[in-house]
Residue, then its C-alpha position, 0 to 999 in steps of 0.5 A: x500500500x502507497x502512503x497516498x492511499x491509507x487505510x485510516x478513515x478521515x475525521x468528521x467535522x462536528x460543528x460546533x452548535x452540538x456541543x453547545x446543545x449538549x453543554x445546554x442540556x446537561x445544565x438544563x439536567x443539573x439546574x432542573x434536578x437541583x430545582x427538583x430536590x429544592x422542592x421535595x425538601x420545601x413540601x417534605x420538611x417546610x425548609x430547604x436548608x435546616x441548621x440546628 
């Protein structure tokens, strides 16, 4: 085999707004999850945050 004609497959271009959609996503699931857990405490124990 010539150098020219290699066997290695050529990288695909990604543009970059998926990375950002998927950054996006992933905080919409942390900043949701943290909104989720605020709540439940807030209906379970009248408090989000309890120091005693």
């Amino acid at each position: 085999m010539s150098p020219a004609m290699s066997g290695r497959s050529k990288k695909v271009s990604v543009p970059d707004n998926l990375y950002t959609v998927i950054l996006a996503v992933a905080l919409c699931a942390v900043v949701g999850t943290a909104v989720y857990v605020a709540f439940q405490c807030l209906t379970q124990y009248d408090t989000i945050f309890k120091i005693q």
